[in-house]
ChimeraX commands (.cxc) that place a marker at each C-alpha (Angstrom):
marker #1 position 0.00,0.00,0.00 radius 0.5
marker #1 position 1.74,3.61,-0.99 radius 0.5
marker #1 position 0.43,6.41,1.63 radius 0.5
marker #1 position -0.26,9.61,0.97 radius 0.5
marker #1 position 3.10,11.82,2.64 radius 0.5
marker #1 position 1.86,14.84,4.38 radius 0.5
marker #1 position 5.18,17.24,4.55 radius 0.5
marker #1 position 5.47,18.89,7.84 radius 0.5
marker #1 position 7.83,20.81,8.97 radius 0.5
marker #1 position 9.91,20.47,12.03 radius 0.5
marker #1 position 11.29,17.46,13.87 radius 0.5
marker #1 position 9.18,14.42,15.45 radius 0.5
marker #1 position 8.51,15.58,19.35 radius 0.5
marker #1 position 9.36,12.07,20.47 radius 0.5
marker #1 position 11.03,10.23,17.33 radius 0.5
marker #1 position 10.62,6.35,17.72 radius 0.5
marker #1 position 12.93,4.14,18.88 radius 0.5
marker #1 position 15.10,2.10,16.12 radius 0.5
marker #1 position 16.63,-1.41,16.41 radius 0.5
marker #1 position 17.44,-3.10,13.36 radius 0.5
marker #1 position 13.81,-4.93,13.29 radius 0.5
marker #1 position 12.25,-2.09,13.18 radius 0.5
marker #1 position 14.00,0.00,11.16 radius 0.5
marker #1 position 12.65,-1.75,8.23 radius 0.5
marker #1 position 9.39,-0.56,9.09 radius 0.5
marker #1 position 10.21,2.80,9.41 radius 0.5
marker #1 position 12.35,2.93,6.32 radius 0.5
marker #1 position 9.82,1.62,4.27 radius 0.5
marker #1 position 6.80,4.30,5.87 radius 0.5
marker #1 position 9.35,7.26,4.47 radius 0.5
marker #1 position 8.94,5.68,0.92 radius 0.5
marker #1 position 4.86,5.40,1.68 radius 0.5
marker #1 position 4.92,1.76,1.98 radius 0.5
marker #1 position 2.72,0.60,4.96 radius 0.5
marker #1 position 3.82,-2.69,6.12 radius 0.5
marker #1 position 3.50,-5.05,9.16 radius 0.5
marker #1 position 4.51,-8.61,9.80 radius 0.5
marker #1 position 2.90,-11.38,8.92 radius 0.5
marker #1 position 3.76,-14.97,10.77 radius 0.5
marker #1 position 4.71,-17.70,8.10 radius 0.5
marker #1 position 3.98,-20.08,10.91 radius 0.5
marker #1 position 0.18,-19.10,11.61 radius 0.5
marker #1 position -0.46,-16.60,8.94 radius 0.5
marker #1 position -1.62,-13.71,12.01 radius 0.5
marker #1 position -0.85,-10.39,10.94 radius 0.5
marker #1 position 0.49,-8.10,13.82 radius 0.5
marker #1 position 1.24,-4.17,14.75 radius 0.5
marker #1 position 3.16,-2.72,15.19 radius 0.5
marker #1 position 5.48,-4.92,13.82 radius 0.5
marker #1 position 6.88,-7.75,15.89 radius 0.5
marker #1 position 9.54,-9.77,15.32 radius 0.5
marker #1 position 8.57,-12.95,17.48 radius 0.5
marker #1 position 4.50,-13.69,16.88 radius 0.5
marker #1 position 2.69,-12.98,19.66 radius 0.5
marker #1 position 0.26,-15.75,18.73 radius 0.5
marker #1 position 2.16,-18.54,18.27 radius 0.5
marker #1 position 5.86,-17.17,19.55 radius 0.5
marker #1 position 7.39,-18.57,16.58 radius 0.5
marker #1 position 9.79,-16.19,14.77 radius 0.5
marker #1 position 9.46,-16.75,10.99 radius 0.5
marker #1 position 8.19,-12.98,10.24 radius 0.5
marker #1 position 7.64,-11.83,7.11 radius 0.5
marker #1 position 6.95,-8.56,5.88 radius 0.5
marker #1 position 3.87,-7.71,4.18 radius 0.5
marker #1 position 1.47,-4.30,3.02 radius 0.5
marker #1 position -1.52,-4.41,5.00 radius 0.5
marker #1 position -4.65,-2.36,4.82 radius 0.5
marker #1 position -4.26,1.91,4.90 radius 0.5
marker #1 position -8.17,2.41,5.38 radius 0.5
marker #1 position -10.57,1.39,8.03 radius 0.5
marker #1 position -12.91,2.97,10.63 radius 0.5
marker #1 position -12.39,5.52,13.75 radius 0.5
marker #1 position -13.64,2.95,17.11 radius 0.5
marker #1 position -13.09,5.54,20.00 radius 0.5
marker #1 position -10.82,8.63,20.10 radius 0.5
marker #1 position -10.07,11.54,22.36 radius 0.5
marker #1 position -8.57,15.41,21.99 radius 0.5
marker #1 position -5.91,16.12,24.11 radius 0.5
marker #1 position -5.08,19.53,26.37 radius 0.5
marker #1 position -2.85,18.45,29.05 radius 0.5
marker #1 position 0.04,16.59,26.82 radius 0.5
marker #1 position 3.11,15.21,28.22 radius 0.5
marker #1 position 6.07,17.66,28.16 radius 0.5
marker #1 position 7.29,16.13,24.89 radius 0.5
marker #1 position 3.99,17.10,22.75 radius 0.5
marker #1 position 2.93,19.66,24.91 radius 0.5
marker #1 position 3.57,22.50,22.00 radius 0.5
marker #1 position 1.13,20.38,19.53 radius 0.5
marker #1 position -1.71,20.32,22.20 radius 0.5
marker #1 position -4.49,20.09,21.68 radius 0.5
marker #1 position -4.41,17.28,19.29 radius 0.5
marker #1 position -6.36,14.77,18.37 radius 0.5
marker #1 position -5.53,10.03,19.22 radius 0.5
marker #1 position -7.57,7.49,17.68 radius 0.5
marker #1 position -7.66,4.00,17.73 radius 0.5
marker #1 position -8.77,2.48,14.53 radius 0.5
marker #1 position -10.14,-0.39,13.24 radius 0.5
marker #1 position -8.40,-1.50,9.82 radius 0.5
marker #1 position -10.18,-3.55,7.25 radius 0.5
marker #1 position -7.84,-6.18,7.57 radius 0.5
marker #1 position -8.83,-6.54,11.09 radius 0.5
marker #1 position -5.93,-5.34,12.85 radius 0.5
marker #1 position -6.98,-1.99,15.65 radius 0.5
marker #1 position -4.03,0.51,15.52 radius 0.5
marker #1 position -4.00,3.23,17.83 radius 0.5
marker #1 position -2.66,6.53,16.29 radius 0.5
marker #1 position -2.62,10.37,15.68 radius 0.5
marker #1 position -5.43,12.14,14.03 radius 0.5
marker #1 position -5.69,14.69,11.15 radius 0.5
marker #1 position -9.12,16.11,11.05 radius 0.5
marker #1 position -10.14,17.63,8.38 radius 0.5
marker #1 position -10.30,21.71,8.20 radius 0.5
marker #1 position -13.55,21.54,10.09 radius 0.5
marker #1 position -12.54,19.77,12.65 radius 0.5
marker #1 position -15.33,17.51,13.03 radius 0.5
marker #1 position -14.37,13.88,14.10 radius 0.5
marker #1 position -17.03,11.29,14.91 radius 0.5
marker #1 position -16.76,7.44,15.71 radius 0.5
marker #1 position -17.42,5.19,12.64 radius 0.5
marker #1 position -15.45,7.82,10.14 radius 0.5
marker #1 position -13.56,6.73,7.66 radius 0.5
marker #1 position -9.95,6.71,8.01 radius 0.5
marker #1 position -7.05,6.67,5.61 radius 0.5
marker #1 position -3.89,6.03,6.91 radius 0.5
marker #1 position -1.29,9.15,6.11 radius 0.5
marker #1 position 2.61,9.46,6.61 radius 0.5
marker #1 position 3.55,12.35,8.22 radius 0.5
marker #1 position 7.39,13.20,6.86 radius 0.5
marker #1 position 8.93,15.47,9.16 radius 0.5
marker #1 position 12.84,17.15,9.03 radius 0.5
marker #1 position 14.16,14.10,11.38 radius 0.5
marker #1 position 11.85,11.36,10.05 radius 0.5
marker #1 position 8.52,9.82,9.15 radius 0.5
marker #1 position 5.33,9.26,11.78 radius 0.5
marker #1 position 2.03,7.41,10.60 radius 0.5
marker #1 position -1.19,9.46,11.16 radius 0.5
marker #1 position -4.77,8.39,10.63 radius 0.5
marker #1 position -6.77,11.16,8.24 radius 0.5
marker #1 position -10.53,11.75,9.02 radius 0.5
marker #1 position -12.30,11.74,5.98 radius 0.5
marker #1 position -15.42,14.26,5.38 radius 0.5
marker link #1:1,2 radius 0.2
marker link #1:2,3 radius 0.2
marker link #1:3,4 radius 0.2
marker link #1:4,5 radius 0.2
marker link #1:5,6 radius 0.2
marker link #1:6,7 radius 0.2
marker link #1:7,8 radius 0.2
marker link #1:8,9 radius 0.2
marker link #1:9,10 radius 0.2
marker link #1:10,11 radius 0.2
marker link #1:11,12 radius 0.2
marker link #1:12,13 radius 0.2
marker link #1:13,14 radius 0.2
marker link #1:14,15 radius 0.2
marker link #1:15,16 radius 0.2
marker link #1:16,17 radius 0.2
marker link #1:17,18 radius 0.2
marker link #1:18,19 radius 0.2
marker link #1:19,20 radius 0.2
marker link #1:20,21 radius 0.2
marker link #1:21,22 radius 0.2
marker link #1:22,23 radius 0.2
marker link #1:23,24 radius 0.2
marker link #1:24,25 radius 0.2
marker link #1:25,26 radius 0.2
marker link #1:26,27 radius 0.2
marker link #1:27,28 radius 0.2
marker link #1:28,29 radius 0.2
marker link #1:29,30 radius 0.2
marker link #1:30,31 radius 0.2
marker link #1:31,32 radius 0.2
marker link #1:32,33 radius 0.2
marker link #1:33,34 radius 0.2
marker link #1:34,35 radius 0.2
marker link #1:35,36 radius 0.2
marker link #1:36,37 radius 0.2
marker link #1:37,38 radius 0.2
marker link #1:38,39 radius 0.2
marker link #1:39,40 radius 0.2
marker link #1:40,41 radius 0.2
marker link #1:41,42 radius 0.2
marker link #1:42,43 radius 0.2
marker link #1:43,44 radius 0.2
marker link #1:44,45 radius 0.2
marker link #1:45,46 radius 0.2
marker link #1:46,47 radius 0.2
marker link #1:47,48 radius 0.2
marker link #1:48,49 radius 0.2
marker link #1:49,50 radius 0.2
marker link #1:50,51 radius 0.2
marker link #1:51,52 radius 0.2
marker link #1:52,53 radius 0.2
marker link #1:53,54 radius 0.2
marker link #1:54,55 radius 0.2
marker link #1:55,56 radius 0.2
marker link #1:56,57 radius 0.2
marker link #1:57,58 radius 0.2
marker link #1:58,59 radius 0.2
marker link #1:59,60 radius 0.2
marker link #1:60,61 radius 0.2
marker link #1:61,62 radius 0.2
marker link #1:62,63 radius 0.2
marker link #1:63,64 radius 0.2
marker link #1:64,65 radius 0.2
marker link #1:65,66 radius 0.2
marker link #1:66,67 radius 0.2
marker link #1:67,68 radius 0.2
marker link #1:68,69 radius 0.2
marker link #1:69,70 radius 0.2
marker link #1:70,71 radius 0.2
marker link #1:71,72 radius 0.2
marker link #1:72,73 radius 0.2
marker link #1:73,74 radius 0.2
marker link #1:74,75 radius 0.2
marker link #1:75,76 radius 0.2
marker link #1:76,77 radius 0.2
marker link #1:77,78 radius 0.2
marker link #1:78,79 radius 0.2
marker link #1:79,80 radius 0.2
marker link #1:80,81 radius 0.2
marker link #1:81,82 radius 0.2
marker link #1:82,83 radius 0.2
marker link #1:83,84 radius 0.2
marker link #1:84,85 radius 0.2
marker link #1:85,86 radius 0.2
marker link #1:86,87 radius 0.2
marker link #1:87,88 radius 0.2
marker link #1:88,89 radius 0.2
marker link #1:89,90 radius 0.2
marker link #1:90,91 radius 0.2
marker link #1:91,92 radius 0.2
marker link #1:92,93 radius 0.2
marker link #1:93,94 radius 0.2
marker link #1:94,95 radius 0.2
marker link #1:95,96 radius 0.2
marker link #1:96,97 radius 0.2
marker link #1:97,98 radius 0.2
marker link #1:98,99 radius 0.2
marker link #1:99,100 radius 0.2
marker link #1:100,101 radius 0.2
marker link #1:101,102 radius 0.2
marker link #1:102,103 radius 0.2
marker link #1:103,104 radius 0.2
marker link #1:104,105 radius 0.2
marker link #1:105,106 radius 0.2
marker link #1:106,107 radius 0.2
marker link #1:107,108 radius 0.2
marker link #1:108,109 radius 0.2
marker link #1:109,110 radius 0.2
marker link #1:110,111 radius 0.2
marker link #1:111,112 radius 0.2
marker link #1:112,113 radius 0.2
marker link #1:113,114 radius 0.2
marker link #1:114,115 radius 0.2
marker link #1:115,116 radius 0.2
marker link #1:116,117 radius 0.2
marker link #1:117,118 radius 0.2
marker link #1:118,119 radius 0.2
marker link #1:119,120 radius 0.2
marker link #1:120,121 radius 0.2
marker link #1:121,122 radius 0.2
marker link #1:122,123 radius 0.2
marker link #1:123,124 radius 0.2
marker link #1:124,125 radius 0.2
marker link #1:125,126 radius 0.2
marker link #1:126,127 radius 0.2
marker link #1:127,128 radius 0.2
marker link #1:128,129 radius 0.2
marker link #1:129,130 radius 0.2
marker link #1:130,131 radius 0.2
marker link #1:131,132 radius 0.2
marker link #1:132,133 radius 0.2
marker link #1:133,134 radius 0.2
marker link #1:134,135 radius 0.2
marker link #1:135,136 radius 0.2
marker link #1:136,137 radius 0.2
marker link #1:137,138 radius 0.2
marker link #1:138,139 radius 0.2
marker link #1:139,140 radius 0.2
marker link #1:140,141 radius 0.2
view
């Protein structure tokens, strides 16, 4: 799946941690490409990405594109951020559902109106900072 990249400017307040599993994720999101791992052993998709399944605890991962759309379950607005993202307050956490059946929770672009309501549609965005790529859910209208 290619994302849409969103640029924005500035670094990532807290820029994820990389180990050399996970860096292929993150790699890959700064091209567009929205993958996860996929267990060879018992075919269960996971994310974020995990390099020993958390069904089965075998460790044959394989990376695969899994689905960019799905739907907003529950979200919230935040004031009172942690130091960290305290200058983007108030902003806007979701956890959705994707159609593949995995629940992701995530950041939230709404759109200009600012209207965000359970059950919207979400497509999945890349956010490309300075420093570095972040995912981000976008509320459709």
């Amino acid at each position: 799946m290619s994302l849409e990249i969103v640029r924005t400017a500035g670094s990532r307040s807290y820029p994820p941690r990389l180990s050399t599993f996970s860096q292929t994720f993150w790699e890959a999101l700064a091209q567009g490409d929205w993958i996860t791992t996929r267990c060879r052993a018992c075919d269960k998709q996971t994310f974020p990405p995990k390099s020993v399944c958390p069904h089965c605890w075998k460790c044959e991962q394989a990376w695969v594109p899994f689905a960019s759309t799905g739907r907003l379950y529950s979200w919230t607005r935040v004031h009172a951020a942690p130091t960290a993202f305290a200058p983007e307050a108030p902003y806007a956490l979701g956890i959705v559902d994707l159609e593949d059946g995995l629940r992701i929770a995530c950041r939230l672009v709404a759109p200009s109106s600012g209207e965000v309501a359970i059950g919207a549609a979400i497509q999945m965005i890349v956010l490309q900072h300075d420093d570095g790529p972040l995912f981000a859910g976008k509320v459709l209208a």
